[in-house]
C-alpha positions in Angstrom: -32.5 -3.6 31.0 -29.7 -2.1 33.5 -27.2 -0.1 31.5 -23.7 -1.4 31.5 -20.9 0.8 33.3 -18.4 2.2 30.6 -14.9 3.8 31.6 -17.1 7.1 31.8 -19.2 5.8 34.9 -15.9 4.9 36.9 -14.2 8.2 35.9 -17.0 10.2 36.2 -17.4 8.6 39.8 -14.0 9.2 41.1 -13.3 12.6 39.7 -11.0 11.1 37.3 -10.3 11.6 33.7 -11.2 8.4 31.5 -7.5 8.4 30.2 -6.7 7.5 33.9 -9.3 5.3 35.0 -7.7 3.2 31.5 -4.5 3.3 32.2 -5.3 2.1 35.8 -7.3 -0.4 34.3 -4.4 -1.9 32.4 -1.8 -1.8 34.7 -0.1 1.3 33.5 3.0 2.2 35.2 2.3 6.0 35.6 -0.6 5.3 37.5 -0.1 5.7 41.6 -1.1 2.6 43.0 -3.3 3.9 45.4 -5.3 5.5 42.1 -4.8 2.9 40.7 -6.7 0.4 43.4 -9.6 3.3 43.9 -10.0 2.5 40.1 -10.0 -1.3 40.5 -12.5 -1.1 43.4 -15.1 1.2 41.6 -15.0 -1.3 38.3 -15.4 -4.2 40.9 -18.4 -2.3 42.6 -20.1 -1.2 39.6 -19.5 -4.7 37.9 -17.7 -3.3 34.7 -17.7 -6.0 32.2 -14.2 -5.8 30.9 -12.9 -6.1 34.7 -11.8 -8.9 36.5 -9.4 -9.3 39.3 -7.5 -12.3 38.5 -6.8 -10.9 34.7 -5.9 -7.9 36.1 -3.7 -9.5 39.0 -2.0 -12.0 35.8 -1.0 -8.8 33.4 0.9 -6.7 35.9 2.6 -10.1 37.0 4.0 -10.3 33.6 4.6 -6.7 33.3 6.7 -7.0 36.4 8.5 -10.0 35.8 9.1 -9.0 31.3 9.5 -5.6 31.5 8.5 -3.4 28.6 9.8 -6.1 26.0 6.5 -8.4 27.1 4.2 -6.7 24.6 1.3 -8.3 22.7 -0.5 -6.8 20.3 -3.9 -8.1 18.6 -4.6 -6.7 14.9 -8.3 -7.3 14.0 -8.9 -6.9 10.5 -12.4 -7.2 8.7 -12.7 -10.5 7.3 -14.4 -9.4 3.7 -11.3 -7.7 3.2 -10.1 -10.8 3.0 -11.9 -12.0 0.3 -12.3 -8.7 -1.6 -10.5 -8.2 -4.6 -8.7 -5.9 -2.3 -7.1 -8.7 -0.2 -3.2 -7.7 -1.9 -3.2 -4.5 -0.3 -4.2 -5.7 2.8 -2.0 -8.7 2.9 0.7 -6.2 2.6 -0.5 -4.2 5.6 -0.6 -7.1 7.3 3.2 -8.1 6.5 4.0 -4.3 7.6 2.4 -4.8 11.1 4.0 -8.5 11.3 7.2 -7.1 10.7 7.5 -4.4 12.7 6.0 -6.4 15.7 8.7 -8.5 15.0 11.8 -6.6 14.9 10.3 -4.9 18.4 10.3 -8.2 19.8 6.5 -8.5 20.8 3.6 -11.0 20.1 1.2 -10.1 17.1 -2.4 -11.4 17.6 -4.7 -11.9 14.5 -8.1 -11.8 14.7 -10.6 -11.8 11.7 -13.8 -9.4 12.3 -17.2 -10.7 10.7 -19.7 -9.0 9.8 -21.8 -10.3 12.8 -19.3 -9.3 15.0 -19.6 -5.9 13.8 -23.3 -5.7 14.2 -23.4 -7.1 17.3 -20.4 -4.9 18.5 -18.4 -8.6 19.7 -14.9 -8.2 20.5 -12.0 -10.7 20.1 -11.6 -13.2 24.3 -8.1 -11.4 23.7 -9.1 -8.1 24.2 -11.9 -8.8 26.9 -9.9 -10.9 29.2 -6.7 -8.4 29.3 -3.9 -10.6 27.1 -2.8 -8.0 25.1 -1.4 -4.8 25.1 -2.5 -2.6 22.1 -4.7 -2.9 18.9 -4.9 -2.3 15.5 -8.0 -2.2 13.6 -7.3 -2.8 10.0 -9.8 -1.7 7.6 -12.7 -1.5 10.3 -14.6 1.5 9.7 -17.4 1.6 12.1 -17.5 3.5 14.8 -19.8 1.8 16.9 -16.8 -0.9 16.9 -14.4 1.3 18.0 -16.3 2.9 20.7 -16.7 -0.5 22.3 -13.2 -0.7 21.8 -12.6 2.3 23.3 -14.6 0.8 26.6 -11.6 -1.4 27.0 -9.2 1.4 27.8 -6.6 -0.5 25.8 -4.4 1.8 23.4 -5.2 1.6 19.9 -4.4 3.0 16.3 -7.2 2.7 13.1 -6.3 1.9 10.0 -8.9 4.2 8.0 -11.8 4.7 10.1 -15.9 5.2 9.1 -16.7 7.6 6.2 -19.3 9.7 8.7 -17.0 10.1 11.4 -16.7 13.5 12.5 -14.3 15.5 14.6 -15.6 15.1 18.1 -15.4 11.0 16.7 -11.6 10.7 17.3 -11.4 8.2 19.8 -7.6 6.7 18.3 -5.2 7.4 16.8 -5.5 6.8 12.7 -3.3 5.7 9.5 -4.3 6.8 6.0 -3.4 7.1 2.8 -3.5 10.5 1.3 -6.7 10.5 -1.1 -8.5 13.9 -1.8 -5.3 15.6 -2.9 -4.5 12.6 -4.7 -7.7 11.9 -6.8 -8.2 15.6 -7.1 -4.9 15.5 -9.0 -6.3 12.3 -10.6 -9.2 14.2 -11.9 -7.8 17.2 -13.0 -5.4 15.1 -15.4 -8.8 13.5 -17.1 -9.9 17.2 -17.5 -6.4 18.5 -18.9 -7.3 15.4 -21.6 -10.4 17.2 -22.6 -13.2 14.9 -20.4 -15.8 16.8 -19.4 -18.7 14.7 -18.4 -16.6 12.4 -15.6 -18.4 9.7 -13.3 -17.2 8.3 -9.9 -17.6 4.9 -9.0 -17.6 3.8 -5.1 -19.0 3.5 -1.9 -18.5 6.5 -0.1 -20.2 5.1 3.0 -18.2 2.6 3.3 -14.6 4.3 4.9 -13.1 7.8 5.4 -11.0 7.0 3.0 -13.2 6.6 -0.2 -15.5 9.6 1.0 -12.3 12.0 1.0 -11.6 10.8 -2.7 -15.4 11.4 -3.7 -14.2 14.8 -2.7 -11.7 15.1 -4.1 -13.2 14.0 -7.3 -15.7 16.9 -6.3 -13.2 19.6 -5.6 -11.5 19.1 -9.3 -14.8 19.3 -10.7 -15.4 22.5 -9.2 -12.1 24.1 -10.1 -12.4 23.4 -13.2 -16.2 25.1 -13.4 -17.5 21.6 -14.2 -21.2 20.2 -12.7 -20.8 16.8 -11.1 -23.9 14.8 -12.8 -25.0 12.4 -10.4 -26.7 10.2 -13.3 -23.1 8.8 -14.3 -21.4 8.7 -10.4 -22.5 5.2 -8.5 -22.1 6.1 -4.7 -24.8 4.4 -2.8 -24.0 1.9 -0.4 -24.0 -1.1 -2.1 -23.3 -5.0 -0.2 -19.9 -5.6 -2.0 -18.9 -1.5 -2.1 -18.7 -2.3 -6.4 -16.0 -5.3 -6.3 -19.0 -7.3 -7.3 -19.0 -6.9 -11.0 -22.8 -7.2 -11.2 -23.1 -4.5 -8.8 -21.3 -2.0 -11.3 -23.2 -3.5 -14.1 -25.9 -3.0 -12.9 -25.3 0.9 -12.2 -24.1 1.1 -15.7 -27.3 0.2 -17.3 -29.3 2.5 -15.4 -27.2 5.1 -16.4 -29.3 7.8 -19.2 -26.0 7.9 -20.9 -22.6 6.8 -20.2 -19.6 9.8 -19.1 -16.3 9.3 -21.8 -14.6 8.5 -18.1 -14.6 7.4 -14.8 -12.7 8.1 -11.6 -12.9 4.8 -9.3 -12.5 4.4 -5.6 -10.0 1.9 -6.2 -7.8 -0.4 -8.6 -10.0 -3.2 -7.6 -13.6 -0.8 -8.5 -11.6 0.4 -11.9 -10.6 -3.6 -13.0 -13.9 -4.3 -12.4 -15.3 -1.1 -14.1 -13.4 -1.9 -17.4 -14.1 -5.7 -17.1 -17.9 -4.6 -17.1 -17.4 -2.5 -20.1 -15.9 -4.7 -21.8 -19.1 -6.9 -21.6 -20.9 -4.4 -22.9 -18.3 -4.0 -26.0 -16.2 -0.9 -25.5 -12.9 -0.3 -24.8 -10.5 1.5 -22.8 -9.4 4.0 -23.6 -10.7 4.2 -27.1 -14.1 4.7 -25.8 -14.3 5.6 -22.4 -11.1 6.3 -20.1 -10.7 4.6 -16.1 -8.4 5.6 -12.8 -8.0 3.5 -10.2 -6.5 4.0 -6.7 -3.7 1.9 -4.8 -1.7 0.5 -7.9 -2.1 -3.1 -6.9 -0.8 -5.9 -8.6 -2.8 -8.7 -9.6 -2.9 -12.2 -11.4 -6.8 -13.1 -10.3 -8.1 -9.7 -12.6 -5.9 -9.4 -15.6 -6.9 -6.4 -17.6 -6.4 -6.4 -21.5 -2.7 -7.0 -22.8 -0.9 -3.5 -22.6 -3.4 -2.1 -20.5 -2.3 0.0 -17.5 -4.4 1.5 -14.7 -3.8 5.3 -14.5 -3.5 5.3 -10.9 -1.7 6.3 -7.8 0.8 3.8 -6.1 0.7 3.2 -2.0 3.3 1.4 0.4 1.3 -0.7 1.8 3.5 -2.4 3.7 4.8 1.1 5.0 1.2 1.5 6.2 1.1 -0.9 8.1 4.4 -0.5 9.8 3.8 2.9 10.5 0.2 2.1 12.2 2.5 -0.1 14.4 5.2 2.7 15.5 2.2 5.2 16.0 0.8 2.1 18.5 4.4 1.8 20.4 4.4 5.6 20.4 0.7 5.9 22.1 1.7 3.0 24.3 4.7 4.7 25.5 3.3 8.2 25.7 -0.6 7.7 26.3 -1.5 11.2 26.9 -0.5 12.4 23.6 -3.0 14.6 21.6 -5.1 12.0 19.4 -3.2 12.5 15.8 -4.7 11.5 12.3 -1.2 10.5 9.8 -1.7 10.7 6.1 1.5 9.2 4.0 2.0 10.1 0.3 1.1 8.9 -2.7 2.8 8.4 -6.2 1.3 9.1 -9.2 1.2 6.4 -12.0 0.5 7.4 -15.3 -0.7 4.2 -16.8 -2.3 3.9 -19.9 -5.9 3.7 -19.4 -6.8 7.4 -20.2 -6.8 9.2 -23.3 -8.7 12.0 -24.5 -12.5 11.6 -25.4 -13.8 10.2 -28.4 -14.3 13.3 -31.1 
């Protein structure tokens, strides 16, 4: 079977760099238009799949006759997420992208991302047929999606991005949330209670963002001269990354022993952890002590009256405005150096550590 031609081939072809040979392909302004039609006719001759000469032809019409202010932007978003217990945080991302889209006076596109389309590596018609501008992948952490992204030459800005990612991986620009500083601190407050046997509870391979707090769950450890015993810490890939109670339960009962605490991946991993525990008749904190991650509010998962996660609070809403200024920003100046923004945290205290039973 023929390999397809990528924006490498053409650039590689014409002596270009690929951050040309996309911005040509897109109608950038920058772009000389004789460059800019060598780049057209090499996609036409090499049959590029995301290239065709009427869609091209329609988006620098609109360009011309709108300006700058004609912007649309498409924000694909995995569609578990969705239905995860999760789905509060990213609802707020959501409304901080909406927002901001808004008050700039551009189109927002939604797509939701299946898990088919991830396997399969199929993009959103909106993308492939050149009607819109700039993405944002929210909560898509597979690199193998955002390389074929990346084949568009279409700016673009991750929100988190895939846990095994490594340096020569940074294709966009990406959002985060601080997390290894932040569950190292998490940690270290657990120890300062007198816990010395702690578990973790997550699935590292499932984002950047909950491998960094697995280290920093390791980091505190080590500080503090403290073995991390990997009979009490759930990390293995699991179908429903441990918002599935009966995934955590079922960790918990092939545990040897049980640790007096737990450091979760997130609020939703902790409620679910202390819901499990509770089936199994103990209670937090009196007998074992829980941290979440994220500080989210929900009426779906109550936990026990006067219960309160120890935790660290996010603006999720400022996360997702934020993805959207770093997409205007790339937009506007597209041969910045690739940059990877982390925003603070807050602690909260909460109420569901204590020290260890005696």
């Amino acid at each position: 079977m023929k390999r397809k031609a990528t924006t490498n081939d053409i650039a590689r072809m014409l002596g270009l760099s690929r951050t040309t040979v996309s911005k040509a392909l897109n109608g950038h302004p920058t772009v000389p238009p004789a460059t800019r039609q060598r780049v057209l006719d090499m996609a036409a001759q090499l049959h590029y799949k995301h290239y065709r000469p009427a869609d091209q032809a329609n988006r620098a019409e609109l360009r011309d006759a709108a300006g700058a202010a004609m912007r649309t932007i498409a924000c694909l978003i995995r569609s578990s997420l969705a239905r995860s217990g999760s789905k509060g945080y990213w609802v707020d991302v959501l409304q901080g992208i909406e927002e901001s889209t808004r008050r700039r006076g551009w189109n927002m596109v939604l797509h939701f991302v299946h898990q088919e389309d991830l396997d399969s590596l199929r993009l959103p018609r909106s993308l492939t047929e050149a009607h819109v501008d700039g993405v944002i992948m929210a909560g898509i952490t597979r690199l193998a999606y955002a390389r074929a992204v990346a084949e568009l030459g279409l700016p673009a800005v991750l929100i988190d991005h895939d846990s095994a990612a490594r340096a020569e991986d940074a294709l966009f620009d990406t959002v985060l949330m601080e997390s290894e500083q932040s569950v190292c601190d998490l940690t270290a407050r657990l120890i300062a209670l007198g816990h010395r046997r702690i578990g973790f509870i997550g699935d590292i391979a499932d984002c950047l963002s909950f491998r960094e707090r697995w280290n920093g769950f390791r980091r505190a450890m080590m500080d503090a001269g403290l073995p991390v015993d990997p009979s009490c810490c759930v990390v293995a890939p699991k179908p429903g990354h441990y918002y599935d109670g009966a995934e955590i339960a079922e960790a918990l009962a092939a545990m040897p022993a049980l640790p007096t605490a737990f450091v979760c991946a997130n609020d939703v991993v902790a409620v679910r952890t202390i819901q499990t525990l509770g089936r199994m008749g103990l209670t937090v904190p009196e007998d074992l002590s829980v941290t979440g991650f994220d500080a989210i509010e929900t009426d779906t998962d109550p936990l026990p009256d006067g219960l309160q996660l120890m935790s660290v609070r996010i603006d999720a809403v400022r996360v997702g405005s934020r993805a959207f200024e770093q997409l205007a920003l790339r937009m506007a100046q597209p041969d910045r150096p690739i940059e990877h923004i982390r925003l603070a945290t807050v602690p909260v205290a909460g109420t569901s550590a204590a020290p260890p039973k005696a």
